[in-house]
C-alpha positions in Angstrom: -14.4 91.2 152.9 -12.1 92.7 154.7 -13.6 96.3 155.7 -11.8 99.1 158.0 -12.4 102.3 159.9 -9.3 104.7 159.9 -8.6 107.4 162.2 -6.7 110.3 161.6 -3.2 109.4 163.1 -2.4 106.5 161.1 -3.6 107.5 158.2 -1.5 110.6 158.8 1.7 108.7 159.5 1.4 106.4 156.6 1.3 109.0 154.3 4.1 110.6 156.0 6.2 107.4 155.8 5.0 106.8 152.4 3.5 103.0 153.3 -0.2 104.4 152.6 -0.6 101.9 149.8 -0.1 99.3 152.6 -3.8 99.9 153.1 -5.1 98.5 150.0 -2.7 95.8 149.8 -4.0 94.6 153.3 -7.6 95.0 152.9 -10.7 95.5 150.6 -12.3 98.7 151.7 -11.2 101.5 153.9 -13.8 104.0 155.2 -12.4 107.4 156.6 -15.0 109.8 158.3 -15.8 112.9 156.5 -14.0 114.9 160.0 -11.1 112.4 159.5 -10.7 114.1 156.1 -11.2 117.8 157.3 -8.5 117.1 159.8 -6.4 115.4 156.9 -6.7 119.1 155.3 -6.0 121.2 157.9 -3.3 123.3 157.2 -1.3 122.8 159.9 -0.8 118.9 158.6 2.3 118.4 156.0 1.9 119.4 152.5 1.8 115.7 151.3 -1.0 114.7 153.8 -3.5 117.3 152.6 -2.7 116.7 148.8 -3.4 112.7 149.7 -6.7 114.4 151.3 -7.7 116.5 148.8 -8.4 113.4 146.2 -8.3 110.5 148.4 -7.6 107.0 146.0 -10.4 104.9 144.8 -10.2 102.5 147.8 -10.9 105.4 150.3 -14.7 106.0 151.0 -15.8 109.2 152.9 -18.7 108.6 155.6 -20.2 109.6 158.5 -21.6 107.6 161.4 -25.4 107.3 161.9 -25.0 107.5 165.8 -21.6 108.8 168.1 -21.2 106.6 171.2 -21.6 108.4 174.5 -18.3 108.5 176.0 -16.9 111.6 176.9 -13.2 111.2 177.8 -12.8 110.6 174.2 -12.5 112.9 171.3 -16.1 113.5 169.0 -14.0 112.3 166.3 -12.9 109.4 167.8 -16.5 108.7 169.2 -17.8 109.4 166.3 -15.0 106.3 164.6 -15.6 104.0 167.1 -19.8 104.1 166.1 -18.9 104.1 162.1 -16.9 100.7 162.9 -19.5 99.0 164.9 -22.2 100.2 162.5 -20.3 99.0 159.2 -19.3 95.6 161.2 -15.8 96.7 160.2 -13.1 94.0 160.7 -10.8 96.4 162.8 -11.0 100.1 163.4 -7.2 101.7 162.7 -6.5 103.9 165.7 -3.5 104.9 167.8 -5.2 106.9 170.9 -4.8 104.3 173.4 -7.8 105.9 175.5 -10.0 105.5 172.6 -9.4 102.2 171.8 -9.9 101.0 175.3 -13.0 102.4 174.9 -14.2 100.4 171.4 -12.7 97.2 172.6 -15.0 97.7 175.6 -18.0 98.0 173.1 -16.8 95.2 171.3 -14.7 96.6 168.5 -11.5 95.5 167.7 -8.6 97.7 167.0 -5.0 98.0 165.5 -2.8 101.0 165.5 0.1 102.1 163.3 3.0 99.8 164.4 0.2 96.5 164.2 -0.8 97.8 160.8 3.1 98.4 159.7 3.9 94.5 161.4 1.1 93.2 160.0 2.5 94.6 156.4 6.0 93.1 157.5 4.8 89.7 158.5 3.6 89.3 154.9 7.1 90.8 153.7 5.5 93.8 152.0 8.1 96.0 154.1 10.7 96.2 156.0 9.3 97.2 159.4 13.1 98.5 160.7 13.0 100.9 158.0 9.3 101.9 157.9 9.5 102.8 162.1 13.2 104.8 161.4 11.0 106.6 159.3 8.2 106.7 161.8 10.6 108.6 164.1 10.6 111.2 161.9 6.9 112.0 162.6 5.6 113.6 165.0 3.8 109.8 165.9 4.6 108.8 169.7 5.8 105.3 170.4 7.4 103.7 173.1 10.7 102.4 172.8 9.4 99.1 175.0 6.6 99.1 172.3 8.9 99.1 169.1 11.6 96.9 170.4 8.8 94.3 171.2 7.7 94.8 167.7 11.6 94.2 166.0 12.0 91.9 167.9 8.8 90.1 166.7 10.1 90.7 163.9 13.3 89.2 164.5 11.6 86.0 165.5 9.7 86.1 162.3 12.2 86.2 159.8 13.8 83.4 161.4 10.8 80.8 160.1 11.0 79.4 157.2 
């Protein structure tokens, strides 16, 4: 089975972009932390985010971690994601803080942000990934421009196979 931790940011920006049923369509269970969802609901996040929050779908299940991980240069939430993933043997915890992920592939836990999640979805031909990061640039989500021309052009390459 196929089992995730989300953080905040991409579940944020997948709302936004309205590719959050990517999510289920890519794997069987996705576990948000009960802070995850507070932050979800805060009311500085868009209307549609804390509406998605509010009543998260069927395939969403609320937890907390047992343990946080000691390492301070990273947020408690994303301490606290990093420990829920290792402790649910998750296949990959969804992250974009590049800081924080260094920090769960060093104990062992692997990782995908946003732009992997969306290639991952256009690989399979479930989207258009052109379109889905034109609308990712609408967000408030920060990516390289080295980082998503490597990915179109990944892309690119991809849609050349057969």
């Amino acid at each position: 089975m196929i089992l995730i931790v989300a953080d905040t940011g991409p579940i944020n920006y997948l709302i936004q972009i309205g590719e959050i049923e990517l999510l289920p369509r890519l794997v069987e269970k996705v576990i948000i932390l009960a802070t995850v969802q507070t932050e979800l609901l805060h009311q500085g996040a868009p209307v549609v985010v804390r509406a998605w929050a509010s009543q998260p779908p069927a395939w969403v299940e609320v937890c907390s971690a047992a343990q946080k991980i000691e390492e301070l240069e990273i947020s408690v939430t994303d301490r606290e994601a990093i420990a829920l993933a290792r402790e649910m043997n998750a296949s990959f915890l969804l992250m974009d803080d590049s800081h924080a992920r260094r920090c769960a592939t060093r104990l062992g836990v692997k990782t995908m942000g946003t732009l992997g999640l969306l290639e991952a979805a256009a690989a399979r031909r479930m989207i258009s990934l052109q379109a889905a990061l034109e609308k990712l640039r609408t967000t408030s989500c920060f990516l390289a421009d080295e980082l998503i021309e490597a990915a179109l052009k990944r892309d690119e390459e991809r849609s050349r196979q057969p």
